[in-house]
N, C-alpha and C positions, 0 to 999 in steps of 0.2 A: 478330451470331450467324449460324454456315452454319445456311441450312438442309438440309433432307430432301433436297429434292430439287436442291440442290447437291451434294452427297452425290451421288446417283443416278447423276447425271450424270459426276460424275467419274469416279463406280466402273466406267463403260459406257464411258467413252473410254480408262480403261487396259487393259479387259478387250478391247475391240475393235482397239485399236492399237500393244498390250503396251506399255504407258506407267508411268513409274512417278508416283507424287506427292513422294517426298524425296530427296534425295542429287543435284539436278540437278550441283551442280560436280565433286562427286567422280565421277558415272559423265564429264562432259563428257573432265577431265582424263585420266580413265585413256584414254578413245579416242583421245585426241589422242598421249597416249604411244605406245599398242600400234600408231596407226595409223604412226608413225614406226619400229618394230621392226625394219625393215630398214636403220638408220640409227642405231648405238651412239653417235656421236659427237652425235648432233643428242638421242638420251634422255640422255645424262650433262649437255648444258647444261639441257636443260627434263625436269627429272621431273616426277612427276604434282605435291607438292606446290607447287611453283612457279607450275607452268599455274593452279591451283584461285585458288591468291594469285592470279597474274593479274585474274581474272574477277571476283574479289570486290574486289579494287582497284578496276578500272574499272567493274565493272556496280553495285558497290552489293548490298545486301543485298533480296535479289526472290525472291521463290516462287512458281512459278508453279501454276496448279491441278493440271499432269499437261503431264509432260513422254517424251521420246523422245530418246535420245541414238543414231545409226545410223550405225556404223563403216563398215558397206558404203555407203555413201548419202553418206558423208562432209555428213551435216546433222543439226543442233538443232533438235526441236519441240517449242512448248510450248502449253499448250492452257490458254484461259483462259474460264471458265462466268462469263456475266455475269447472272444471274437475278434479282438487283431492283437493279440497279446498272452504268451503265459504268466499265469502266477510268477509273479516274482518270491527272490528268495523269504525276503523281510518277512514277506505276508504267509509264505509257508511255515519260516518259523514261529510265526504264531500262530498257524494251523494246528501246528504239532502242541504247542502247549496248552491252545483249546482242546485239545484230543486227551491230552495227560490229566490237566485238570476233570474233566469229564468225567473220565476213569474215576480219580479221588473220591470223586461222591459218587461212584457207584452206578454210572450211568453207560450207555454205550453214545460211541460218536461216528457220525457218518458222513464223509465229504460227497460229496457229486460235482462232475464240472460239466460244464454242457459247453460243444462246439459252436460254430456260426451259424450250423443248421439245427440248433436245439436239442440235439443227439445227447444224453445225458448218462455220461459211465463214474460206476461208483469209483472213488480211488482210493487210496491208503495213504496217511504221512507219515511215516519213517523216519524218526529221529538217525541220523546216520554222523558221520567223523565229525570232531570238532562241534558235535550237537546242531550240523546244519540240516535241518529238515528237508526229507525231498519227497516231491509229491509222486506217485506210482502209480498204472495201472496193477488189476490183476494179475495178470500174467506175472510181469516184474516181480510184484510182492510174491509170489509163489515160488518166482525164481531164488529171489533173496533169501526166503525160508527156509531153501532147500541147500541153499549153498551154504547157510547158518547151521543149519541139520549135522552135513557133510560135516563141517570144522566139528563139530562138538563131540560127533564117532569116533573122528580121526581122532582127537584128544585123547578120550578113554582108553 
């Protein structure tokens, strides 16, 4: 069961970041169309319906708490309230493959999760071993990078 103040919190992240809560494929698709509008041959291969199959192909069926679709920004965010529970893994591996896909067309992807108290830090999904997705703050991802860095020196 959501509660209250799941609720709250959503209602405060779409009212401050004009987010909505439904329809994340169909606003996704239509921008991807309109953001092609100067290019008729590239809208008659990929209309909106195609793009939406797209993303539900590969991403899997995912809802996220509040989401942002920003044709100027050319980027996807989705905001996710963890308030007596984390992401679980399922639901990051499909974070990550909404993040992959994203990329494909050309777009940037942005997670955010927000606390019990509405505190809201960007984070990273990280395809890691065995392709299981793990969600990161900052820091982490920095750390991860560097430690990626490090292997790839030593290599050479």
């Amino acid at each position: 069961m959501i509660s209250a103040t799941h609720n709250n919190i959503v209602n405060d992240i779409c009212r401050r970041h004009s987010a909505s809560t439904r329809g994340w494929y169909k606003s996704m698709a239509r921008a991807l169309y309109d953001a092609n509008a100067d290019c008729p041959a590239w809208q008659s291969n990929f209309p909106p319906d195609f793009i939406r199959g797209c993303f539900r192909d590969v991403c899997g069926h995912i809802l996220p708490d509040a989401y942002r679709v920003s044709l100027q920004d050319k980027e996807l965010c989705f905001w996710e309230v963890e308030v007596t529970h984390h992401v679980k893994n399922d639901k990051a591996n499909k974070l990550a493959r909404v993040a992959i896909e994203t990329a494909e067309w050309g777009w940037a992807f942005r997670l955010f999760l927000a606390d019990r108290y509405g505190r809201e830090n960007e984070v990273y999904v990280v395809d890691g071993i065995n392709r299981q997705a793990r969600i990161l703050s900052m820091a982490d991802y920095k750390e991860l990078m560097a430690e990626r860095m490090k292997k790839c020196k030593s290599s050479e």
